[in-house]
C-alpha positions in Angstrom: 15.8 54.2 9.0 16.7 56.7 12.1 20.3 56.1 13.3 22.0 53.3 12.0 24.2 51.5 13.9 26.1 48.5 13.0 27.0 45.8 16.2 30.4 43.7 15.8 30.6 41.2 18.2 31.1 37.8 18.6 29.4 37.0 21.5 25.8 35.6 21.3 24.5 36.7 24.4 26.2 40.2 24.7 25.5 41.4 21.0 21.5 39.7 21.6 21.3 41.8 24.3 22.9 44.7 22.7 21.3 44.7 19.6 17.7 44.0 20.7 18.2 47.0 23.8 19.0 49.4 20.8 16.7 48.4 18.6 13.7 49.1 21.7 15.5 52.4 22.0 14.4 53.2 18.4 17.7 52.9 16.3 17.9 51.0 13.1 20.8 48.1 14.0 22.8 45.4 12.2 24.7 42.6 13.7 28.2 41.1 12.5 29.6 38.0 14.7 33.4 38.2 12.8 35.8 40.5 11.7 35.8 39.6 7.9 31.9 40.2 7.7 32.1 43.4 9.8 34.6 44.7 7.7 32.4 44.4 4.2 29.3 46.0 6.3 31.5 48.7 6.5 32.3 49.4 3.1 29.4 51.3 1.8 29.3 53.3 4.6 26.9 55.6 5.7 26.9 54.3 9.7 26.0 56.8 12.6 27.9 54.5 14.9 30.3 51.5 15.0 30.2 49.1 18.3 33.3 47.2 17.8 34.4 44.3 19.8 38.8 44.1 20.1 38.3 40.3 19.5 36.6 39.3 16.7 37.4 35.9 14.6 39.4 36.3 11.0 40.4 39.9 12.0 40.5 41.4 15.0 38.4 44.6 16.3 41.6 47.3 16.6 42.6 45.8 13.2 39.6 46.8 11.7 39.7 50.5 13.2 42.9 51.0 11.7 41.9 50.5 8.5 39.1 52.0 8.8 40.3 55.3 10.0 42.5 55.2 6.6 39.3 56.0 4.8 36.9 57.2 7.5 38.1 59.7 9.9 34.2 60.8 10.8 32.0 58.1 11.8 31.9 57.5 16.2 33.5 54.0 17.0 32.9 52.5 20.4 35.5 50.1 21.4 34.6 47.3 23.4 36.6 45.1 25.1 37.6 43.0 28.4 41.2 44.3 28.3 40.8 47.2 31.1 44.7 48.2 31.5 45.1 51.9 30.8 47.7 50.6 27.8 45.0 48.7 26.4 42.6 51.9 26.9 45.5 53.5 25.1 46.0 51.7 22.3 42.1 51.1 21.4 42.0 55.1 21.3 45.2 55.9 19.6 44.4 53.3 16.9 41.3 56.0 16.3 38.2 54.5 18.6 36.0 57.8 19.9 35.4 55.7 23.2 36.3 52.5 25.3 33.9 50.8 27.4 35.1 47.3 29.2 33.1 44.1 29.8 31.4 43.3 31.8 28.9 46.8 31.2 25.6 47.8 31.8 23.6 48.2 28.7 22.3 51.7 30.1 26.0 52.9 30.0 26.5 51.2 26.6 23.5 53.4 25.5 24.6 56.8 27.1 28.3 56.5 25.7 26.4 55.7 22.0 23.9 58.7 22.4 26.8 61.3 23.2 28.7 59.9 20.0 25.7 60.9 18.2 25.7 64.3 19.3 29.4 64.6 18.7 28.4 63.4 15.3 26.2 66.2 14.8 28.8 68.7 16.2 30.8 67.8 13.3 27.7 68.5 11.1 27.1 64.7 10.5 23.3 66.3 9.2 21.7 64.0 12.1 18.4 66.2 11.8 15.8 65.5 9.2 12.2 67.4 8.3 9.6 67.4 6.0 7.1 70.1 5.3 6.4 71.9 9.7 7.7 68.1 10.6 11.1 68.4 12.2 13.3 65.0 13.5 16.2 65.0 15.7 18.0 62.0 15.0 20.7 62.8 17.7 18.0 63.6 20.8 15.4 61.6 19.0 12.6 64.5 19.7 10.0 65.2 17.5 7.9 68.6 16.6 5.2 69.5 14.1 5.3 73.7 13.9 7.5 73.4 16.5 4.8 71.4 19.2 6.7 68.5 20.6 5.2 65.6 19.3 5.7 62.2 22.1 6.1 59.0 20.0 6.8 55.6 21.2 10.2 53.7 19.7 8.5 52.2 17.1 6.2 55.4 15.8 9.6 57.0 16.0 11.4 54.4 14.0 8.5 54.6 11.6 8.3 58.5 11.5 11.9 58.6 10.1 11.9 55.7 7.7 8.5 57.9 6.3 10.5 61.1 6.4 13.2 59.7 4.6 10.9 58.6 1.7 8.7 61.0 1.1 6.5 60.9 -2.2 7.2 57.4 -2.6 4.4 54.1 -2.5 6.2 52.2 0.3 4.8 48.5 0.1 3.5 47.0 3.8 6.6 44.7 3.3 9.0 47.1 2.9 8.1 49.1 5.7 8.1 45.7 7.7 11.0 44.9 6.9 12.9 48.4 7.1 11.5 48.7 10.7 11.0 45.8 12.6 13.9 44.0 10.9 11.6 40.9 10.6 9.6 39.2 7.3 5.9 40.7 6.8 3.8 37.4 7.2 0.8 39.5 6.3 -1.3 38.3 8.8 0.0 40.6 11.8 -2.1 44.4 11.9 1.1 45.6 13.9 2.3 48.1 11.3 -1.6 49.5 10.9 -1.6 49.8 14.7 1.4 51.7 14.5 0.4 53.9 11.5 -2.9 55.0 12.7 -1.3 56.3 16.2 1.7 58.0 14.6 -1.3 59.5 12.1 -3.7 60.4 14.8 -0.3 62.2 16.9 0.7 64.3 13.1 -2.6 65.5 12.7 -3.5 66.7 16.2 -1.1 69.5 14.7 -1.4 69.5 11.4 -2.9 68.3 7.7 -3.1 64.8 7.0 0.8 63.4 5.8 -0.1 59.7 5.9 -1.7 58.2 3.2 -3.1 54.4 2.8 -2.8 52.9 -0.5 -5.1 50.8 -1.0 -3.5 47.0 -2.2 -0.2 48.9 -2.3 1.1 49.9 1.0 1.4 53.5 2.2 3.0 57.0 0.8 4.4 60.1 2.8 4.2 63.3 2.2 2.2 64.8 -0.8 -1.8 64.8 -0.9 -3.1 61.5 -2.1 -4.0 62.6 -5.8 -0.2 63.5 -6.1 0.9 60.3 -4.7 -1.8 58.1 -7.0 -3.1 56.9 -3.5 -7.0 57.2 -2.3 -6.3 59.3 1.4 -8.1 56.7 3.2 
């Protein structure tokens, strides 16, 4: 699933604009349009980073970091707002946000401030680096090696390496997958996630023994040789 990060805003054309430019960049993202509803996404946990708008409907953005930071004193929150005065600045970061950014932005900015919270998050040993076998993912820069040769992967291959890397020995149905990485419904018609598959495979193996295994009816497994995972290597 990469780096989650979950979107709370209100606005339809700012959090469209956010959501999809993040997604492109390779990060796994939810949307919430109201306070309530961002509040419950946040109660399992487990988010990388928090884009939080001050004004939300039923409960208010700075509300929400409040009681959040009674809990959660570790995961990055970026504040946004159209309040610019340095008090407002003030308050967002003394009620516990780990940066402010004012509307109107860019989304390049938007995207720089989120990628330095994720290496801030790894500073603090937020374990933003995965691997598997001579595979090696860092969520933080989003590079890629196998026995340490840089491996260049497009969003989505990327998106798709770490979804694979995080379940490893598993039979992951076409649908899941879908699902996990485009965020959309499988229709079954589309070959967009065998596209996808057979160029991250063909970029693995130019250093390495064969990871990704087709399953036939079933989906696709990661990881162990296909007689282990009950698959036929194809």
């Amino acid at each position: 699933m990469g780096i989650r990060i979950l979107v709370a805003e209100d606005d339809e054309l700012i959090a469209a604009s956010v959501t999809r430019g993040l997604r492109e960049e390779g990060f796994t993202v939810e949307r919430e349009a109201d306070g309530e509803a961002a509040w419950r996404a946040l109660q399992p946990g487990g988010w990388d980073v928090v884009v939080l708008d001050w004004w939300l409907p039923s409960q208010d953005g700075l509300s929400i970091l409040k009681r959040l930071r009674e809990r959660d004193h570790e995961t990055p929150v970026l504040f946004l707002t159209a309040r610019d005065s340095v008090s407002d600045r003030v308050k967002g970061l003394n009620g516990g946000a780990d940066d402010y950014l004012c509307k109107p932005f860019v989304f390049d900015e938007l995207l720089a401030r989120v990628h330095a919270l994720v290496r801030r998050r790894e500073g603090r040993g937020g374990g933003t680096r995965l691997g598997y076998a001579d595979v090696e993912v860092d969520l933080a820069t989003q590079r890629v090696t196998r026995g340490g040769k840089p491996i260049d992967l497009t969003a989505k291959e990327y998106a798709l390496l770490v979804y694979f890397v995080r379940n490893p020995d598993q039979v992951l149905s076409r649908t899941r997958i879908y699902e996990h990485v485009w965020d959309e419904r499988y229709d079954g018609l589309s070959n967009t996630l065998e596209v996808h598959v057979f160029e991250l495979r063909r970029k693995l193996e130019a250093h390495g023994e064969r990871l990704i295994h087709t399953l036939r009816g079933r989906g696709y497994s990661f990881g162990r040789p296909p007689g282990a995972a009950g698959g036929d290597g194809s």
